[in-house]
C-alpha positions in Angstrom: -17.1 32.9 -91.1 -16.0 36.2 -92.5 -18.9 38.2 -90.6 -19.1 38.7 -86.8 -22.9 38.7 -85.7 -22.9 39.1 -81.8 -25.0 36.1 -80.2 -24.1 36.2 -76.9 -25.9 34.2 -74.0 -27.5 36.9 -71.2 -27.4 34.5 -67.9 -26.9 30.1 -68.5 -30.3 29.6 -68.5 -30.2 31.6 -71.9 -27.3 29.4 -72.3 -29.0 26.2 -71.7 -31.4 27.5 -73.7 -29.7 28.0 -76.8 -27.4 24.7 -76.5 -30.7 22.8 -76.1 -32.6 24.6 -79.0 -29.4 23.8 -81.4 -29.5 20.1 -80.7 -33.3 19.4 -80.7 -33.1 21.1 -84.1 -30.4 19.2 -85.5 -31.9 16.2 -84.4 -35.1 17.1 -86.0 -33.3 17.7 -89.0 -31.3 14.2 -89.1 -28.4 15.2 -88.8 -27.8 13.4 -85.0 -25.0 12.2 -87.1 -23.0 15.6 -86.9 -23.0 15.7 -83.5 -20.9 13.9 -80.4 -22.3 15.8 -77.3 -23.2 18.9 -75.9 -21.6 20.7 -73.3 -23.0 23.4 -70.7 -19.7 24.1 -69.1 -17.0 24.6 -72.3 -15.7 27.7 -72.8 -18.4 29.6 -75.9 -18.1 28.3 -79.1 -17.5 24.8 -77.9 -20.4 23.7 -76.3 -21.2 21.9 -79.3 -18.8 18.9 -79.6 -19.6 18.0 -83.6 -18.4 14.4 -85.1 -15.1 13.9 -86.7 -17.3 14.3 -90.0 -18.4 17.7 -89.7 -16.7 20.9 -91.4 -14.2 17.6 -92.9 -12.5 19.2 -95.8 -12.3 16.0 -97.5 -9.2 14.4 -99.1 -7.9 14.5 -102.4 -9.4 10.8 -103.3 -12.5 12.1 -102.7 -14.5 13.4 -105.7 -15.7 17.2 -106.2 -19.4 16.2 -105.6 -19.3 14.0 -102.9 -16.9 16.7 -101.1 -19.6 19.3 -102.0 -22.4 17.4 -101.0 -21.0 17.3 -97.5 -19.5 20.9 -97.4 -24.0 22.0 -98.3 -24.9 19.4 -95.5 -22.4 21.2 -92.7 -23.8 24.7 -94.1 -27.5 23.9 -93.8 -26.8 21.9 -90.6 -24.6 25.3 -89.3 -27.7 27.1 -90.0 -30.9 25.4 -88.8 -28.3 25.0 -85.7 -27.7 28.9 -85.3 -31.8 29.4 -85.6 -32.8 27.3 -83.3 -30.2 28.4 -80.8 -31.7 32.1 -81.4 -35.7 31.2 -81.9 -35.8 28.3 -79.0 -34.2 31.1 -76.5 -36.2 34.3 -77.8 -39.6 32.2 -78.1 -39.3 30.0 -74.3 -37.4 32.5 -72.7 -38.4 35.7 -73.6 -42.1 35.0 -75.7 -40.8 37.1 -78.4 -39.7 36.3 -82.5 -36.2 37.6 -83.9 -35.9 40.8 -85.6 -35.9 41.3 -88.6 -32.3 43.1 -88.5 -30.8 39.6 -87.2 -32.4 37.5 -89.7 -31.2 39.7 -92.8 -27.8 39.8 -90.9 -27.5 35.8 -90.7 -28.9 35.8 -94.4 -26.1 37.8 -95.2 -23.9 35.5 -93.6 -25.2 32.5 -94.8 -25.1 33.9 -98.7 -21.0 34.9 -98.1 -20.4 31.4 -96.5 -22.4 29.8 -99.5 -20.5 31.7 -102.0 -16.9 31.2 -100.0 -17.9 27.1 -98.8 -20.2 26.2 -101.6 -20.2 28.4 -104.7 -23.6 29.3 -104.3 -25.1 32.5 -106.0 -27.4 34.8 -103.8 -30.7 33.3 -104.9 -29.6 29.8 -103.8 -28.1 30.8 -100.4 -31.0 32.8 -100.1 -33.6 29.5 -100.8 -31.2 27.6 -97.8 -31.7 30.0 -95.6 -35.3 30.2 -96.1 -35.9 27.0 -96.2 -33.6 26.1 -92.6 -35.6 29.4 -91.1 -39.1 28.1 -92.5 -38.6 24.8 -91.0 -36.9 26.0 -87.7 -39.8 28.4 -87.1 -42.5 25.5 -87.6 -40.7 23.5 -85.0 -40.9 25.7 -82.3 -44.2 27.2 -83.3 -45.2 23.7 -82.4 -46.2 23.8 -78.4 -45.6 20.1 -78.2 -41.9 21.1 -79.4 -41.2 23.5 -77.0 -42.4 21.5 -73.8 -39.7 18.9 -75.3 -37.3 21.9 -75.2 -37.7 22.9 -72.2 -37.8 19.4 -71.0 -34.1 19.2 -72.5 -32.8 22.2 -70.9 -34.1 20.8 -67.6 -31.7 17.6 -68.5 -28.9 19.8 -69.5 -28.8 22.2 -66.3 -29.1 19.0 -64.3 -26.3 16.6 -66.4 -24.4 19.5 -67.6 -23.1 17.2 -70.6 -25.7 15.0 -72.5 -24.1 13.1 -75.8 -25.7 12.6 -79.1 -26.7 8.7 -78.1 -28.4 10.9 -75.1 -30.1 13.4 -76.9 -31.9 11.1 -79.3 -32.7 8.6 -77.0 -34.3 11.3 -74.7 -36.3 13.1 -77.9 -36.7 9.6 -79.2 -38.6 9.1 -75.7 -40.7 12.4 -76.7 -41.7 10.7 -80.1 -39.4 13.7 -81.5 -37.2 11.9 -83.4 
């Protein structure tokens, strides 16, 4: 991504936090598939060990659409990820929303990745973007949801690696999935 947008973790709870909201969300979203395990103590930017078939550029057998397809599903699953990283930790941690100057920053970067990844005009990056921040906002407006959450962070301090299987067994168990 083009655009830097500054989302460091404060202490490893925020950490934990974060990681935890990022794979409750993509869960809820179904894509478990996109993900291998999660990882507490990887150096940032890699605590989120994705399958082999994320971000996969395809190959030259493949066709345009099918290639396409996958390049939206990694861009929406990029994004619901990033927002519930940011709303899980600023909603359980510190009982506050995201400003407003964040959101249009990642809406920003989510139209200049659509445009670059996907060749999507403003309106249609704009209509992902709401949509992954509409539905990421319901889930942890949801006080069911965030008991999970925290829940999960608990696991993840303790286990300091969970894998996917792990994760959706364990929301599975929280009638989350």
């Amino acid at each position: 991504m083009a655009q830097r947008i500054n989302l460091a973790y404060t202490d490893e709870n925020d950490k934990i936090y974060g990681i935890s909201g990022m794979a409750l969300t993509l869960v809820a979203c179904n894509g478990e598939d996109l993900l291998a395990e999660v990882r507490v103590d990887a150096p940032a930017g890699a605590n989120m060990v994705m399958s082999h078939d994320f971000a996969f550029n395809g190959n030259p057998r493949m066709s345009a659409k099918i290639v396409w397809a996958q390049t939206m599903k990694d861009l929406r699953a990029v994004t619901s990820m990033t927002l519930g990283n940011i709303i899980c930790r600023r909603r359980l941690l510190h009982g506050s929303s995201v400003e407003d100057s964040l959101i249009a920053d990642l809406r920003g970067l989510v139209r200049t990745e659509g445009a670059e990844q996907c060749g999507l005009d403003s309106d249609e990056a704009d209509a992902l973007f709401g949509a992954c921040l509409s539905y990421v906002e319901r889930l942890f407006a949801h006080a069911a949801v965030c008991a999970v959450a925290r829940r999960l962070a608990d696991r993840l301090a303790e286990r300091r690696i969970l894998s996917s299987a792990e994760i959706v067994e364990y929301l599975d168990s929280q009638g989350l999935h």
